[in-house]
DRENDO-1510 file (C-alpha; in Angstrom, 1 decimal, always signed):
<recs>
REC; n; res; u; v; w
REC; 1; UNK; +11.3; -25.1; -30.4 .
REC; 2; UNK; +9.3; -24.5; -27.0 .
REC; 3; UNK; +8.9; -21.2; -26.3 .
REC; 4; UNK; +8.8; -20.3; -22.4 .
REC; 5; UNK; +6.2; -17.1; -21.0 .
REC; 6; UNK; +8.3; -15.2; -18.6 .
REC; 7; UNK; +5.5; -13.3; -15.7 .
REC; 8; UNK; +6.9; -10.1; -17.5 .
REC; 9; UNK; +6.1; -7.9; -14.6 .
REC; 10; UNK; +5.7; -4.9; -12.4 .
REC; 11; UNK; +4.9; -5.0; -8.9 .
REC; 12; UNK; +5.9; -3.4; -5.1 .
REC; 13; UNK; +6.7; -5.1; -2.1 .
REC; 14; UNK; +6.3; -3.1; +1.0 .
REC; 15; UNK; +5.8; -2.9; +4.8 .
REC; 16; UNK; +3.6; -0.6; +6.7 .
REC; 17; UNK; +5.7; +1.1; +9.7 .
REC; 18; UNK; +2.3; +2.1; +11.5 .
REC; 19; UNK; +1.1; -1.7; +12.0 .
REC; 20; UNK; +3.5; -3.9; +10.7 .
REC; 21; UNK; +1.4; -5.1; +7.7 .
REC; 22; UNK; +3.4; -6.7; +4.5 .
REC; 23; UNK; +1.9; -6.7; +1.0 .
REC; 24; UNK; +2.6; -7.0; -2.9 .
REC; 25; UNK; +0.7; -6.1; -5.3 .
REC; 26; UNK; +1.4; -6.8; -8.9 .
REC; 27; UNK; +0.5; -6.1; -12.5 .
REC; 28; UNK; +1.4; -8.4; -15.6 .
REC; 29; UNK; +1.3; -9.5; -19.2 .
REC; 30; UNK; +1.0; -13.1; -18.3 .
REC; 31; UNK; -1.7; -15.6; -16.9 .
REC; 32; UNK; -2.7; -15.5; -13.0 .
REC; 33; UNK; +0.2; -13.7; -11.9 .
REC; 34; UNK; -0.6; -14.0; -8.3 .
REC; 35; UNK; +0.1; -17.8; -8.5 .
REC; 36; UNK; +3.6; -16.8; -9.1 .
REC; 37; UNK; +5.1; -13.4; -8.2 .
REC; 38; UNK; +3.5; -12.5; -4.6 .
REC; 39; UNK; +4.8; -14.8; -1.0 .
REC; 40; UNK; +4.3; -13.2; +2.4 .
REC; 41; UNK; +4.3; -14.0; +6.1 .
REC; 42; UNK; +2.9; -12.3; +8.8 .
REC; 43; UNK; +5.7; -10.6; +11.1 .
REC; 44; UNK; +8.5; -12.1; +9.0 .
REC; 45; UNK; +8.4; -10.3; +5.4 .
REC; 46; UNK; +7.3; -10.5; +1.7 .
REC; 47; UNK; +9.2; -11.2; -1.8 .
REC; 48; UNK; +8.2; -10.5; -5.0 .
REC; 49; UNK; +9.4; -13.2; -7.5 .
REC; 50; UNK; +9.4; -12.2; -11.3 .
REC; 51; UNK; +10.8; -12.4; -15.2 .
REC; 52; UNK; +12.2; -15.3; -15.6 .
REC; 53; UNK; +10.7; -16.3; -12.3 .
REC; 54; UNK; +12.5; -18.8; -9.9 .
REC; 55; UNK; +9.7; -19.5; -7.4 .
REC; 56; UNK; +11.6; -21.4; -5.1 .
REC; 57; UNK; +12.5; -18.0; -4.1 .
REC; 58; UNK; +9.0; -17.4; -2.2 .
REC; 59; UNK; +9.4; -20.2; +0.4 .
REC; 60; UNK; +13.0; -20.7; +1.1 .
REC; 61; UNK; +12.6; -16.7; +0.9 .
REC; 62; UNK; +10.3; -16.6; +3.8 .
REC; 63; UNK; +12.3; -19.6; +5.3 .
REC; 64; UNK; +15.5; -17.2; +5.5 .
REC; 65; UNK; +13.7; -14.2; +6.9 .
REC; 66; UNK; +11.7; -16.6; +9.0 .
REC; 67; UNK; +15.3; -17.0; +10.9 .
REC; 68; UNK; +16.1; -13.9; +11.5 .
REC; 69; UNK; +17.5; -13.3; +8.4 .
REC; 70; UNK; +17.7; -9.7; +7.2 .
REC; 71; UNK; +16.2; -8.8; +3.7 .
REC; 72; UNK; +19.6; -8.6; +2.3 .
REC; 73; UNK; +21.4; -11.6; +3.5 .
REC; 74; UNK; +18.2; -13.5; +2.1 .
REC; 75; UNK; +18.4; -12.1; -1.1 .
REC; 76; UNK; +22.2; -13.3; -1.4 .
REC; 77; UNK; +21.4; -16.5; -0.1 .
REC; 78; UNK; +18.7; -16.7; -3.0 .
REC; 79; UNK; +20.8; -16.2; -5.6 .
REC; 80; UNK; +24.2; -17.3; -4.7 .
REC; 81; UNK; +23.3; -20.8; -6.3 .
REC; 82; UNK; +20.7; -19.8; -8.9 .
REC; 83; UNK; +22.2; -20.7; -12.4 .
REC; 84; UNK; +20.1; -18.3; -14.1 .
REC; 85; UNK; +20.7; -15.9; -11.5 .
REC; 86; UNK; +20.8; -12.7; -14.4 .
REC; 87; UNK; +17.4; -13.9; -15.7 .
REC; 88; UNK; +15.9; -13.6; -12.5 .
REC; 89; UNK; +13.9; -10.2; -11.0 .
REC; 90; UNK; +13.2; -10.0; -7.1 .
REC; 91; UNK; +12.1; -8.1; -4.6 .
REC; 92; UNK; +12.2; -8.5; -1.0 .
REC; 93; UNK; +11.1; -6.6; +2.1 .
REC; 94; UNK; +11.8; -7.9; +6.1 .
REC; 95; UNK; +9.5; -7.6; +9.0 .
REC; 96; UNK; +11.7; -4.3; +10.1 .
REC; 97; UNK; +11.3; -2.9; +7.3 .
REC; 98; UNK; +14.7; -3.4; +5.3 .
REC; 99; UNK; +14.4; -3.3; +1.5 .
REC; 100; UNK; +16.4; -4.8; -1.1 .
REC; 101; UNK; +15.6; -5.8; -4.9 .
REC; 102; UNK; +17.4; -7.5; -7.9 .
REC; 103; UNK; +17.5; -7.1; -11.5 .
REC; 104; UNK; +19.7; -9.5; -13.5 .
REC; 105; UNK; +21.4; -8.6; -17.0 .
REC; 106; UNK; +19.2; -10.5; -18.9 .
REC; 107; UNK; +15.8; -9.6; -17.9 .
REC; 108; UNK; +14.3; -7.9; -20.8 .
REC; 109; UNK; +14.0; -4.4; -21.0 .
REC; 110; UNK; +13.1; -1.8; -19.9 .
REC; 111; UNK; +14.1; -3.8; -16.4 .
REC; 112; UNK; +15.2; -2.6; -13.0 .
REC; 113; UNK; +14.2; -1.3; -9.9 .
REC; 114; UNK; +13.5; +1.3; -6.7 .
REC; 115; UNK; +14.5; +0.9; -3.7 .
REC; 116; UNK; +13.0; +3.3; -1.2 .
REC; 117; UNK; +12.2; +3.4; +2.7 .
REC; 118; UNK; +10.8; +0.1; +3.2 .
REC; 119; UNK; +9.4; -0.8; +0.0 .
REC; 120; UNK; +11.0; -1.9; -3.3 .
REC; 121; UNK; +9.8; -1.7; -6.9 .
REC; 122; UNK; +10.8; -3.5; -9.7 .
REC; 123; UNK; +9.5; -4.5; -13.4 .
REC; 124; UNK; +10.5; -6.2; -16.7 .
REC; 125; UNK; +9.7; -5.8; -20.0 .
REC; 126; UNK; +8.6; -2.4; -19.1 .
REC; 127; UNK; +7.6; +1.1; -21.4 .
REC; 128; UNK; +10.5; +2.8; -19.6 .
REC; 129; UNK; +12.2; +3.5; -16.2 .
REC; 130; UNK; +9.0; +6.0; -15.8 .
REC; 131; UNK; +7.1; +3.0; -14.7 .
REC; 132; UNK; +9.1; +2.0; -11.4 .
REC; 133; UNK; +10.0; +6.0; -10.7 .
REC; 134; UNK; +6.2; +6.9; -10.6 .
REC; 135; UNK; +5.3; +3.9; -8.6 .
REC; 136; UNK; +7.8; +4.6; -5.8 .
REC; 137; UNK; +6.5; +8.3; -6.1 .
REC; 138; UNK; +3.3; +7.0; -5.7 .
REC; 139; UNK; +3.3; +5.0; -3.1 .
REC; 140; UNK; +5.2; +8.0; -0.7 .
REC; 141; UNK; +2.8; +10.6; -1.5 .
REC; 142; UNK; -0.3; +8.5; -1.2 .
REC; 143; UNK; -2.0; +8.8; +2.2 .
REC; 144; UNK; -3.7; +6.1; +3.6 .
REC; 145; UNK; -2.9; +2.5; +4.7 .
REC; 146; UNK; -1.0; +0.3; +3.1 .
REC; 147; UNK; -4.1; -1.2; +0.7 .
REC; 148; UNK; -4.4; +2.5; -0.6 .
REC; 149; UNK; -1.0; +3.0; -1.3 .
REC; 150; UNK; -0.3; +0.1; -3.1 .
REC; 151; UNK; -3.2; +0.4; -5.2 .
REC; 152; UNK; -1.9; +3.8; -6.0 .
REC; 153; UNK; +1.4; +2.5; -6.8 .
REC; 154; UNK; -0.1; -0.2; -9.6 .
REC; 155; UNK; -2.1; +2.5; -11.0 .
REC; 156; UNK; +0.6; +4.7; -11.4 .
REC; 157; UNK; +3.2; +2.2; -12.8 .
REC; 158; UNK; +0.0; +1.5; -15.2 .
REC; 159; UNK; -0.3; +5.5; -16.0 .
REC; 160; UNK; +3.7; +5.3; -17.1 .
REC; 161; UNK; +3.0; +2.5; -19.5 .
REC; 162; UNK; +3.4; -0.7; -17.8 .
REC; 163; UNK; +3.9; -3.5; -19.1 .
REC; 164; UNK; +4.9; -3.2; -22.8 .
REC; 165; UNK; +2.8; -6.0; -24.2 .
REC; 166; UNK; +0.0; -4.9; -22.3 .
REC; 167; UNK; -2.2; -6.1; -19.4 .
REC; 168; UNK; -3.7; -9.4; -18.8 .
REC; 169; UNK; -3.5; -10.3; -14.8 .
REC; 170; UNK; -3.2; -8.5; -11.6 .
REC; 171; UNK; -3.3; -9.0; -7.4 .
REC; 172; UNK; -2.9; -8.2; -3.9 .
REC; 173; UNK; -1.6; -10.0; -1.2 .
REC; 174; UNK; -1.2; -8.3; +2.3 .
REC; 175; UNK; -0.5; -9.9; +5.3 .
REC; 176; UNK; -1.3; -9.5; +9.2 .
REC; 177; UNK; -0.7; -12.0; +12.3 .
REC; 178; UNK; -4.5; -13.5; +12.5 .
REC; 179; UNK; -5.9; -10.9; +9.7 .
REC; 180; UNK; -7.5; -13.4; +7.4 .
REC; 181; UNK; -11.3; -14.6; +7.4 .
REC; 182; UNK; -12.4; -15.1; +11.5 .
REC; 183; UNK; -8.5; -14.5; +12.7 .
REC; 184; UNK; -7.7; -18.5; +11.5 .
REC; 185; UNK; -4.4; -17.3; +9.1 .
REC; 186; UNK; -2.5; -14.3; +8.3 .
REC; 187; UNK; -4.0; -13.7; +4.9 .
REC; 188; UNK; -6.0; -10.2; +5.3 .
REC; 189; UNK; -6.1; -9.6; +1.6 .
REC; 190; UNK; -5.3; -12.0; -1.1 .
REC; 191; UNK; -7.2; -11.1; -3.9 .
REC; 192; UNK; -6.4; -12.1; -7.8 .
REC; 193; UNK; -7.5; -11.6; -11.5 .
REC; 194; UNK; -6.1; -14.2; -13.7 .
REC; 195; UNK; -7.2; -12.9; -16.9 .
REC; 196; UNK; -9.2; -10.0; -17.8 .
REC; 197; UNK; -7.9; -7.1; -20.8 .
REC; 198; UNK; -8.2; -4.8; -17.6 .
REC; 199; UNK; -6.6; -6.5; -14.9 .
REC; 200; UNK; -6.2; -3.7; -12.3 .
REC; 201; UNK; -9.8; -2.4; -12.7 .
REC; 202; UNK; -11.1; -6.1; -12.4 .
REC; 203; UNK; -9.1; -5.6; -9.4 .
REC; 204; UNK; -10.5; -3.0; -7.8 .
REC; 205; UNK; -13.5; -3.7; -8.4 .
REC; 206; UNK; -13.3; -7.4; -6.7 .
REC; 207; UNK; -11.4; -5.9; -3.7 .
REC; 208; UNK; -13.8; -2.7; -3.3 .
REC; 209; UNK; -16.7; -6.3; -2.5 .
REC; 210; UNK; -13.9; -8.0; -0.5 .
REC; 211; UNK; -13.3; -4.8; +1.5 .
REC; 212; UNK; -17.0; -4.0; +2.1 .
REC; 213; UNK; -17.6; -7.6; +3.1 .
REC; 214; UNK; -14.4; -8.6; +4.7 .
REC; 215; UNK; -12.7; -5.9; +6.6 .
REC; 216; UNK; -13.2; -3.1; +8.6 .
REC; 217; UNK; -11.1; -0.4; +7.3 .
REC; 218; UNK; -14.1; +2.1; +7.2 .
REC; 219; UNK; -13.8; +5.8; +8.9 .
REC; 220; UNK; -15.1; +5.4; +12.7 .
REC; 221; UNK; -17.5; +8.5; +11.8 .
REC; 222; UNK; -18.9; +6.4; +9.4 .
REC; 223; UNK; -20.5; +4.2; +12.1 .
REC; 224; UNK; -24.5; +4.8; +13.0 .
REC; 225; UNK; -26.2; +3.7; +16.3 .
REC; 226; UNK; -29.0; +1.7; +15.6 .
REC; 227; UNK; -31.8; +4.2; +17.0 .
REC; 228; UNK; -34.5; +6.5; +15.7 .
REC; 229; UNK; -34.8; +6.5; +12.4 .
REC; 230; UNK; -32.1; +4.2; +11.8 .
REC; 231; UNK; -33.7; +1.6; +13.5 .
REC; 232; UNK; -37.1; +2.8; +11.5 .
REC; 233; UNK; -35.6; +2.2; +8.2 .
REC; 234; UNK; -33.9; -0.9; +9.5 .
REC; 235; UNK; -36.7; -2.7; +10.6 .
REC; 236; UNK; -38.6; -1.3; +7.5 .
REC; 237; UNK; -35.9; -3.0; +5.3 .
REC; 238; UNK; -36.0; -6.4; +7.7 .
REC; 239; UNK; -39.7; -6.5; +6.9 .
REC; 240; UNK; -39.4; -6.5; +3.4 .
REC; 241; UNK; -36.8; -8.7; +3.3 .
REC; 242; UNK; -39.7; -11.4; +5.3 .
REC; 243; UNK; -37.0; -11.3; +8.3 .
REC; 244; UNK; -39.2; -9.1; +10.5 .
REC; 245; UNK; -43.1; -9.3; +11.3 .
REC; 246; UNK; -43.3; -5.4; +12.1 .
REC; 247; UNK; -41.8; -2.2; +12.7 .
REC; 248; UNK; -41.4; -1.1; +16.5 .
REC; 249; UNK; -40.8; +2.0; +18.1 .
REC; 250; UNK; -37.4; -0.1; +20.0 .
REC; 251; UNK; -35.2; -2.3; +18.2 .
REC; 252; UNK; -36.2; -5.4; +19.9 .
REC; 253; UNK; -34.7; -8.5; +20.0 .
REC; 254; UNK; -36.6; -9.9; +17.6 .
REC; 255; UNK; -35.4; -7.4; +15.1 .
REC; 256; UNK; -31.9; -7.6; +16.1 .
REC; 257; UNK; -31.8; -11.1; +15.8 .
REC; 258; UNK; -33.5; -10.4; +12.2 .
REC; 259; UNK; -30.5; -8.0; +11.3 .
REC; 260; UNK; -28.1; -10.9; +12.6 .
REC; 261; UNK; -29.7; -13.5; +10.1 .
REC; 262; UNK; -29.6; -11.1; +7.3 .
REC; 263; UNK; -25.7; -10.5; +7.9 .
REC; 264; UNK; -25.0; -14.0; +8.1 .
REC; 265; UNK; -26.9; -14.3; +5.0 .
REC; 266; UNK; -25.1; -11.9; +2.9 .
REC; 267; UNK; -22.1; -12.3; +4.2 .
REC; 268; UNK; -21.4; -9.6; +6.6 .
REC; 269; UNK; -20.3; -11.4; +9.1 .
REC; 270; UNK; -17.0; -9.9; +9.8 .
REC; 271; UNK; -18.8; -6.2; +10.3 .
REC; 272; UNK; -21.5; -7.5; +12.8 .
REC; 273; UNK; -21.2; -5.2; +15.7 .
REC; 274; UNK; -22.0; -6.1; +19.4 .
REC; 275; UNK; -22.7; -2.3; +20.2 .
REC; 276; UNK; -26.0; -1.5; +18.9 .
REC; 277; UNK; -24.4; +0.1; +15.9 .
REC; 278; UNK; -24.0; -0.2; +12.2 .
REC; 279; UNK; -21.6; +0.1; +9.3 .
REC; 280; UNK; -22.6; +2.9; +6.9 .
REC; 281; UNK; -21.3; +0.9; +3.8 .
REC; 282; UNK; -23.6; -2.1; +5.6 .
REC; 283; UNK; -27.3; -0.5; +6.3 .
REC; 284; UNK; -26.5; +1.0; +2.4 .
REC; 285; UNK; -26.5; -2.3; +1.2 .
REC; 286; UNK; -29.5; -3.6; +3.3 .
REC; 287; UNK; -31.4; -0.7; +2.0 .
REC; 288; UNK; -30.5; -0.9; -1.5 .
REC; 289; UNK; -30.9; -4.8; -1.4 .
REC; 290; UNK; -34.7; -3.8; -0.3 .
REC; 291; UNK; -35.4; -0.8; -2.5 .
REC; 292; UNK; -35.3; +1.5; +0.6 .
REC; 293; UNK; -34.1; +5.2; +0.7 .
REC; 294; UNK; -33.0; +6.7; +3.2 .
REC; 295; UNK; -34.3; +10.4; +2.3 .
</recs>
């Protein structure tokens, strides 16, 4: 007898109503989930495929709401033909907004779902109907964007229980219209662990060096004009680094070009600023890379 892994699953599909961002972000006792469970578009919607997954329901998903189609009609269009229709889990959320979700008989339990105000929670094999309630709970009360609240969501669907068998993958995917790496897709976070015993820490922890490096979702207050003795400590740390012959009282060109190589280098390229200023969460990193405090 073969037996079949089902991505045994809990995740949220959601859009933001400030910006229009869509994202998923999902939790599960089975390898790389994020190969599976998580398709979005930019402007046109997300859906969340799961238990006994049918994955055909990511693209002809997108396809559907690509059209016009409304989260609903897509979701009955999915299933209409799908002979293992009551296997199936799904999620689905439209680029207005418009939630919808599906839980067939034969998922195994605990299985079902939220549906709230443009987001939509489901799981499968769960520790109880706790898991999906505290997510949706979650994600309303949690201020912030739509990274932080998804994040909380996973963490509190995790705090309920989870998945019964335990924890073994995890990711994010969150889409914006020219968000991804130098505006060339719609991919402003995709981030995955494929196997780890603590999937949504591993998480974290790779998306706290993809956020740092990659976006720019820092407080505006956290910004620092490259003058006095920021530019003292700069230089200092451009020196050290063999990027810089000397400190000067200005931040010439020579050390500005200096900073520029070192962001390149490191990867920073995304945060270079044309204003004479700096990202806190970047001169931290210069500094600490060089053994420089600030005091």
């Amino acid at each position: 007898m073969r037996l079949r892994c089902y991505p045994s699953t809990f995740s949220i599909v959601a859009r933001d109503p400030s910006n229009g961002d869509i994202g998923i972000i999902v939790q599960s006792k089975f390898p790389a989930v994020g190969a599976v469970v998580p398709w979005a578009l930019a402007e046109v919607g997300g859906v969340a495929t799961q238990a006994w997954a049918n994955t055909s329901y990511g693209p002809r998903g997108l396809e559907l709401l690509g059209e016009g189609k409304s989260a609903s009609v897509t979701l009955k269009a999915l299933l209409k033909d799908d002979e293992k229709v009551e296997h199936r889990q799904v999620g689905i959320v439209d680029s207005k907004g418009f939630a919808v979700s599906h839980t067939g008989k034969e998922c195994m339990e605990w299985a079902g779902h939220i549906v709230g105000n443009g987001y939509a929670c489901q799981g499968n094999i769960l520790a109880g109907d706790a898991v999906v309630k505290d997510m949706a709970e979650a994600y309303e009360k949690t201020e912030g964007d739509l990274i932080d609240r998804l994040f909380a969501a996973l963490n509190a669907g995790q705090a309920a229980g989870g998945d019964r068998r335990g924890m073994q993958s995890a990711a994010i995917l969150v889409v914006r219209k020219e968000g991804g790496y130098e505006g060339g897709n719609d991919r402003y976070v995709d981030v995955r662990v494929d196997d780890n015993p603590r999937p949504i820490e591993e998480l974290e922890r790779i998306f706290a060096l993809y956020d740092m490096t990659l976006l720019n979702r820092e407080d505006p207050t956290k910004l620092h004009r490259i003058e006095g003795d920021i530019s003292r400590i700069i230089q200092q740390a451009l020196v050290s680094q063999g990027l810089l012959d000397a400190v000067d009282e200005e931040f010439s060109a020579a050390a500005a070009s200096a900073l520029r190589e070192w962001v390149n280098t490191n990867n920073f390229e995304n945060k270079w600023r044309e204003d004479g200023k700096i990202w806190q969460s970047v001169l931290e990193y210069l500094l600490d890379e060089s053994g420089i405090s600030r005091g």
